[in-house]
C-alpha positions, 0 to 999 in steps of 0.5 A, a space after each residue: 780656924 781650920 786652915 790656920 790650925 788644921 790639926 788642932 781637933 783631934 781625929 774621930 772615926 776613919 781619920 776625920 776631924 769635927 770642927 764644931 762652930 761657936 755661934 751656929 749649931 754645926 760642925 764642920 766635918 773634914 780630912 786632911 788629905 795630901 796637905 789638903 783640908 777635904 771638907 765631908 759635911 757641914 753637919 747639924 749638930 741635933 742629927 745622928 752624930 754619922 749620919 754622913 759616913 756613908 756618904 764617905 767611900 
């Protein structure tokens, strides 16, 4: 879903896009860089909602 529609989520915090999954309790955490999806994390979705953001300089 996300390389067919990488822009169909709308942008959070610094420009990053939450894709949630349907079947699993994830989400998939990326960026549109230079016409390039950067996946940041597969996130689990009982976490703290940014825990990963200091992972992202």
């Amino acid at each position: 879903m996300i390389i067919n529609f990488p822009n169909s989520w709308v942008n959070s915090q610094y420009g990053f896009k939450r894709y949630i999954l349907n079947k699993f309790p994830f989400s998939i955490i990326y960026k549109i860089v230079n016409n390039q999806i950067m996946i940041i994390s597969v996130m689990h979705n009982s976490r703290k909602p940014n825990y990963w953001q200091d992972r992202v300089e």
